[in-house]
NUBA-69032 format. One line per field, with one value per residue (C-alpha): x, y, z. Coordinates in steps of 0.05 Angstrom, whole numbers. Each point is the difference from the previous one (the first is absolute). Layout:
BEGIN
px c(X ...)
py c(Y ...)
pz c(Z ...)
This chain:
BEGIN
px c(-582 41 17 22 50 26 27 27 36 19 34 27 50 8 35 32 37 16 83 -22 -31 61 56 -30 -9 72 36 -46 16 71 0 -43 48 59 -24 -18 75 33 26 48 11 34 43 20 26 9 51 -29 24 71 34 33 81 11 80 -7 62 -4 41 -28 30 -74 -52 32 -13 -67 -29 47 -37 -50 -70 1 1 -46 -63 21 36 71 64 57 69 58 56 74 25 4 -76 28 15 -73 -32 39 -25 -75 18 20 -70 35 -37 -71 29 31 -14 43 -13 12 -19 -24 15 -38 19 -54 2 -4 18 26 -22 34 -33 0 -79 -35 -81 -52 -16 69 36 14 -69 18 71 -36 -51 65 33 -54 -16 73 -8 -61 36 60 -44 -38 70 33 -60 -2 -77 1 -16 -69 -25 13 -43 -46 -1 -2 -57 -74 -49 -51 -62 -75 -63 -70 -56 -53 -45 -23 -30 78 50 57 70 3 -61 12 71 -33 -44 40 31 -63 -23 62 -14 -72 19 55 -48 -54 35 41 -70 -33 56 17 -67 -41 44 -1 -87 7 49 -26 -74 35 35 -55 -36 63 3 -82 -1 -52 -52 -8 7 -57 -43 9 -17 -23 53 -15 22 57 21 -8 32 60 6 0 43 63 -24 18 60 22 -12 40 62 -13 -2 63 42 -16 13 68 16 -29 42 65 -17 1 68 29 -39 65 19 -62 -70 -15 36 -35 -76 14 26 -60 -50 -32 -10 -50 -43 -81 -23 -59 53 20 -77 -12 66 -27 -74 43 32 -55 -36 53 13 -64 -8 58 -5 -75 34 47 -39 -54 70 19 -74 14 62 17 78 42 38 -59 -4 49 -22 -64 14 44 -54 -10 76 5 -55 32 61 -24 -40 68 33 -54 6 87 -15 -48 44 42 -77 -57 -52 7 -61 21 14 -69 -39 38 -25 -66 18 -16 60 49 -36 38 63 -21 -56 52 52 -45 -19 71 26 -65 -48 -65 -76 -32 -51 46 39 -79 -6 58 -22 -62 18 51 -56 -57 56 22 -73 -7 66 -16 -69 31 55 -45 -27 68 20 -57 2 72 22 -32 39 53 41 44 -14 27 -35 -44 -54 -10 -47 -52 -6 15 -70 -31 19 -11 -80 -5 13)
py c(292 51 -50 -47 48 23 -78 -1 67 -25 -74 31 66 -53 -41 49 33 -60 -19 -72 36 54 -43 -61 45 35 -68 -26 62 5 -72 13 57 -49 -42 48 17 -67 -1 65 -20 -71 40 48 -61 -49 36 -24 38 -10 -70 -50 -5 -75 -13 -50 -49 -52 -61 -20 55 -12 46 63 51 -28 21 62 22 62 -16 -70 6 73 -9 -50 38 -22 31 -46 13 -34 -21 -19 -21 -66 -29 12 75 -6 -26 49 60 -29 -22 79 16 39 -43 -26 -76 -44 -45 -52 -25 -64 -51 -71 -59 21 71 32 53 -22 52 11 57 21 69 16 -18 -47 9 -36 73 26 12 -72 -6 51 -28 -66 23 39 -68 -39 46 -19 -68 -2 42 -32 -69 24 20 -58 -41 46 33 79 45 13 -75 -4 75 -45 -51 42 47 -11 -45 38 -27 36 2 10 3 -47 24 72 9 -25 61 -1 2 69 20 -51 38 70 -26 -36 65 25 -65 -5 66 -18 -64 32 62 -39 -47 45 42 -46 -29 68 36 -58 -13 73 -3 -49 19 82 -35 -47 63 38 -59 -4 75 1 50 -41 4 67 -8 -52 48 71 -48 -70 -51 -16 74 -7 -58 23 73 -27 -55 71 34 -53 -2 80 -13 -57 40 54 -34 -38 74 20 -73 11 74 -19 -59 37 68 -49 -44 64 27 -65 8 -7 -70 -25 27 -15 -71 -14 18 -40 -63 0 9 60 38 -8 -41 -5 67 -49 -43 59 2 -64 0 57 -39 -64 40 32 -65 -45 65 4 -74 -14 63 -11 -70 31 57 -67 -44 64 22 -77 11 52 -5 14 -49 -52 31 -36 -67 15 42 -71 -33 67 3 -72 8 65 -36 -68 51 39 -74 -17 65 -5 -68 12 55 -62 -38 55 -45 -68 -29 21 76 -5 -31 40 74 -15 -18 81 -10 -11 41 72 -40 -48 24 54 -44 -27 61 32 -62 -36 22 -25 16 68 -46 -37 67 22 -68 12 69 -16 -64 58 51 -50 -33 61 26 -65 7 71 -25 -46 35 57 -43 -37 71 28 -60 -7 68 -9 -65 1 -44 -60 -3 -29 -52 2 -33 75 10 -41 40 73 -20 -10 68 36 -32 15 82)
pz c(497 31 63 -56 -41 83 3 -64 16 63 -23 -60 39 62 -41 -50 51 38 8 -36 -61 -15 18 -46 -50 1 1 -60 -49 19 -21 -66 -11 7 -40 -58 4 6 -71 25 69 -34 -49 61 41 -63 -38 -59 -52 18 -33 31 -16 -20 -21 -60 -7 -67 10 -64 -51 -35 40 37 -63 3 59 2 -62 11 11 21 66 -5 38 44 58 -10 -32 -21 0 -30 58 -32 82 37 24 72 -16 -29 64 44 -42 13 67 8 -21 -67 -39 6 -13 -56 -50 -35 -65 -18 -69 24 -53 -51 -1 36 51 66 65 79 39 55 41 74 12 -42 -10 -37 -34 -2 -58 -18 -21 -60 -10 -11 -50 -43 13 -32 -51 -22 6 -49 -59 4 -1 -63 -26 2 -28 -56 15 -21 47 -45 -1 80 11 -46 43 65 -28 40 -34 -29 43 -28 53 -16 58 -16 50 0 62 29 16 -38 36 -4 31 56 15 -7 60 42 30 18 32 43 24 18 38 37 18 22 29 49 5 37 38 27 8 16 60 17 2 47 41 2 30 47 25 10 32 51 13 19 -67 -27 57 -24 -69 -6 49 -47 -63 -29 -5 -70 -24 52 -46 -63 18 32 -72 -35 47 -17 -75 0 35 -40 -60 35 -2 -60 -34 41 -21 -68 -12 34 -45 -76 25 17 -67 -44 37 -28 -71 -43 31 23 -6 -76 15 59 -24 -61 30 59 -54 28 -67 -50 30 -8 40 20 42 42 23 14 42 38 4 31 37 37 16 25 47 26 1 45 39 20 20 40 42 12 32 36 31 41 30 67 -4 -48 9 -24 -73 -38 28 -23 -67 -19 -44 -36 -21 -16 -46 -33 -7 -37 -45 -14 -5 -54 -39 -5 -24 -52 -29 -37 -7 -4 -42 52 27 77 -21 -34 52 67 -50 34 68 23 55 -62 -55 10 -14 -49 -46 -16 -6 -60 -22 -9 -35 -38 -47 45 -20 44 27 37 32 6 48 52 4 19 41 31 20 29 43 30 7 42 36 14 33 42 20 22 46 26 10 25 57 -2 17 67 12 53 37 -30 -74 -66 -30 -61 48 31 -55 22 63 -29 -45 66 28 -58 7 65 -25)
């Protein structure tokens, strides 16, 4: 057992203190950290809180007080002011950046406000956007005016329609439970997904290397290749959860920096409070397995290969197969109780991603979590066998490599042991 724990050691601080490791991990939390901060980074460049100077000129004697009146244009970014000059001297004064831009107002034919507006850059989110809202806004009560509707009966009229739901079906999650989850299962889907991606590549790549370098010679000959396997698996697992831990503490420690504009928003619009505590341990459960799953996977695909540069032709199917399930899970977000998400649950490639996916968002009986569990476990008890013994074979494979037929004859090796 000791020889087993020395490989673990050894995979986990090779790769901890490797340039890859620190400098992938710096660049990720400075961008978590960036992230967490957008909201003042915008303002800082954004100048949000400052107004935009529009010069308001009313050709039609009807509308001017209006929108120079206080409040109506409060909220919206923009500060009118009344110009007595020529629309030339107007333009020039924008044109001169002193002002922000102008508006004209105008009545069409049936005395309705209508506008121009003239600024130095035009946007589709500039402040026309606002100037047209206060425009329309106009438009409307001086409609209802002239029709002779109060300004009660059209807030009558302009009130929601009171709409009453009742759930039918208990076992269903309500709305509410469905958005307290959905954080959590984003977070699962994104972590898994990038897990495997990321680690399983670097299991096959770290026993290709050591099959290049003529490290493994002596590996295999100080212990069995099956605890070679499984130690190196739990070497990247440690060092996975390493940086996990480090990405993490990072982001919560720049979240609550940025509590008063966004940590209570952001945990209550992703859904990650007050959620089921038995959610959080089947996430870890899922978790676990569709790690080890795709990991024994990967350390199998890497025992066949002798150059590096042969691992990501062969490691392909693995990360095809991740990425349909991840495909599949984003899609039943909008459709979690369809007949494909129910049916792809089971298929153990596609269960980490999917069984959660129901789980977060569906009320489903225990016996069918129960079932991809234990379809989970006896498939990677199965994988595990067989990939002891592509390993076993395969880690004494040299020479031109990279096809999935390898296996046949890394079996026969690891017989002939």
């Amino acid at each position: 057992m000791n020889k087993f724990w020395t490989i673990v050691g050894h995979t986990y601080f090779s790769r901890v203190k490797s340039k890859s490791f620190i400098i992938t991990t710096v660049i990720t939390l400075t961008i978590i950290i960036g992230m967490a901060n957008l909201p003042s980074i915008i303002d800082m460049f954004s100048g949000e809180d400052e107004s935009d100077d529009v010069l308001v000129m009313d050709e039609s004697g009807m509308y001017g007080d209006y929108l120079l009146e206080e409040g109506v244009s409060e909220g919206a970014g923009v500060s009118f002011e009344n110009f007595e000059g020529t629309e030339e001297e107007a333009k020039e004064a924008v044109i001169d950046e002193e002002y922000d831009g102008l508006l004209v107002v105008t009545a069409d034919e049936d005395n309705l406000p209508e506008g121009e507006y003239y600024a130095n850059r035009i946007s589709e989110t500039g402040e026309q956007v606002q100037i047209e809202q206060i425009l329309q806004q106009l438009k409307v009560m001086t409609g209802t005016q002239e029709a002779g509707i109060d300004q009660q009966t059209l807030d009558t009229i302009y009130a929601p329609v009171t709409l009453q739901t009742e759930q039918l079906d208990d076992s269903a999650r309500t709305a509410e439970e469905m958005n307290q989850s959905r954080g959590l299962v984003y977070a699962m889907l994104f972590i898994l997904y990038m897990t495997v991606l990321i680690y399983g590549q670097m299991i096959a790549t770290d026993v290709a290397t050591e099959k290049s370098s003529r490290v493994m010679e002596l590996l295999i000959s100080s212990a069995p290749p099956i605890m070679h396997m499984f130690a190196k698996i739990i070497g990247i697992a440690f060092l996975g959860l390493t940086q996990i831990i480090i990405l993490l503490g990072g982001g919560y420690f720049a979240i609550q920096a940025n509590e008063g504009s966004m940590a209570g928003e952001f945990f209550e619009v992703m859904g990650l409070t007050n959620n089921d505590p038995i959610i959080y341990v089947y996430a870890v459960v899922f978790f676990l397995l569709g790690y080890f799953l795709y990991a024994t996977l990967a350390a199998m695909l890497g025992s066949l290969v002798s150059r590096i540069e042969d691992v990501n032709q062969l490691v392909t199917p693995m990360v095809m197969v991740i990425v349909v399930a991840f495909i599949l899970a984003m899609m039943g977000l909008s459709m979690p109780d369809s007949t494909l998400i129910t049916v792809t649950s089971y298929i153990p490639f596609f269960t980490p991603m999917i069984m959660f996916l129901r789980i977060g968002m569906l009320n489903i009986p225990f016996w069918e979590v129960g079932l991809s569990i234990g379809i989970m476990v006896v498939t990677i008890v199965l994988l595990a066998a067989l990939a002891a013994r592509v390993y076993k074979g395969g880690v004494l494979m040299y020479g031109k490599s990279g096809s999935l037929k390898d296996i046949k004859q890394a079996m026969k090796l690891s017989k002939k042991e």
